[in-house]
C-alpha positions as CSV (number, residue, x, y, z in Angstrom):
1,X,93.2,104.1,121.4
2,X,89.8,104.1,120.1
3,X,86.2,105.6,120.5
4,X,83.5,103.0,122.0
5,X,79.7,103.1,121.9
6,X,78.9,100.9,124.8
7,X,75.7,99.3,124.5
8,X,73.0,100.6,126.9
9,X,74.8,103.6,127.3
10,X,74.3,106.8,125.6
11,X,77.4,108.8,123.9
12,X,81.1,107.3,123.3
13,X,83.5,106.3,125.4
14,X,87.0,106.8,124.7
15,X,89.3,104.1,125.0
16,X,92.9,104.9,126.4
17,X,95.8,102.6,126.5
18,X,97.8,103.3,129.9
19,X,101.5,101.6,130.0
20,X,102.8,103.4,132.9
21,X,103.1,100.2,134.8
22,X,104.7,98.3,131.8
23,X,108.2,96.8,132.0
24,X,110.6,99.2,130.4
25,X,111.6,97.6,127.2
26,X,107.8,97.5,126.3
27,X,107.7,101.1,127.5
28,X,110.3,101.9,125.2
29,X,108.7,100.4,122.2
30,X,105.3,102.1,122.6
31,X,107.4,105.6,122.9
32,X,109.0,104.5,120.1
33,X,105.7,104.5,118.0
34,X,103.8,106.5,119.6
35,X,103.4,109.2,116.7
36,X,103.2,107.4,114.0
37,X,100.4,105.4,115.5
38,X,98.5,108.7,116.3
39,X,99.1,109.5,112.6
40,X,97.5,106.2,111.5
41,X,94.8,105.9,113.8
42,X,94.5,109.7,112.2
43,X,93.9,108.4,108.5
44,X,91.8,105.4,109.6
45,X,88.6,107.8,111.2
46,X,89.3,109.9,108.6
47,X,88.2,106.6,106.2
48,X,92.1,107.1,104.5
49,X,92.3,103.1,105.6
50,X,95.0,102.7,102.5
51,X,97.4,105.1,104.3
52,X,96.5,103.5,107.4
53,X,97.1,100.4,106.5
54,X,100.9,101.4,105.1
55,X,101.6,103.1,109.0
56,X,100.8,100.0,111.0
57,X,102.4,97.5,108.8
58,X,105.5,100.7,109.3
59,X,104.8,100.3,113.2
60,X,104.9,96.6,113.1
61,X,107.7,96.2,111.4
62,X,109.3,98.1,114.4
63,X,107.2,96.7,117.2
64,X,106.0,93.6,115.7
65,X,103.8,92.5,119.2
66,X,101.3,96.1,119.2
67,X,98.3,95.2,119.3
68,X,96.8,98.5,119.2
69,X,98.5,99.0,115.4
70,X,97.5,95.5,114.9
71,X,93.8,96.2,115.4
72,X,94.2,98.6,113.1
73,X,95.9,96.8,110.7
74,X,92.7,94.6,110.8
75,X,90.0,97.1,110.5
76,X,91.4,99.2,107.8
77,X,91.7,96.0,105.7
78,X,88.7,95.0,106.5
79,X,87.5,98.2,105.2
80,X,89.7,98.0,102.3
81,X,88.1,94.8,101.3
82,X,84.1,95.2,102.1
83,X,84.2,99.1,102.0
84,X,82.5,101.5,104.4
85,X,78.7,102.0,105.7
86,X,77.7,105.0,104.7
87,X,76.8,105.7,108.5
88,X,80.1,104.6,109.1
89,X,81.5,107.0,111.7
90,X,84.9,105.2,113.0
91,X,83.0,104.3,116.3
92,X,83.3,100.5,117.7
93,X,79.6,99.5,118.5
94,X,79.9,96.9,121.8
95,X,77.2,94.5,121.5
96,X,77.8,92.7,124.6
97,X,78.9,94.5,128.2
């Protein structure tokens, strides 16, 4: 899902979404997506955050209750709006454990 620096810890964590134990329907859903959100998670750390943008609204229109593509949604137009650090990297900095 994403890439996590965890504070007091050195290196990146990644961040996987597991829906093994999810009821079917929801399973489904996520299946459904599943590519395209690779593909827009894709664009957004590679700073392409207008093409990102277009693929979540695409998933959500499909799967309106992802929060994964909606947290997405969010960053890129964040990113779209204020633009990028220039030590921007894609990686979520935790500030709190």
């Amino acid at each position: 899902v994403e890439r996590v620096k965890v504070k007091g810890r050195q290196g990146v964590v990644n961040v996987y979404e597991i829906y093994d134990a999810d009821p079917e329907k929801l399973k489904a859903s996520k299946a459904k997506t599943h590519n395209q959100l690779q593909v827009g998670i894709s664009h957004y750390y590679q700073a392409d955050f207008d093409t990102s943008t277009k693929v979540m609204k695409d998933i959500l229109l499909t799967f309106p209750e992802d929060p994964v593509a909606r947290l997405y949604l969010h960053r890129s137009k964040h990113y779209l709006q204020t633009g990028v650090p220039d030590n921007w990297s894609g990686i979520f900095q935790m500030e709190h454990k």
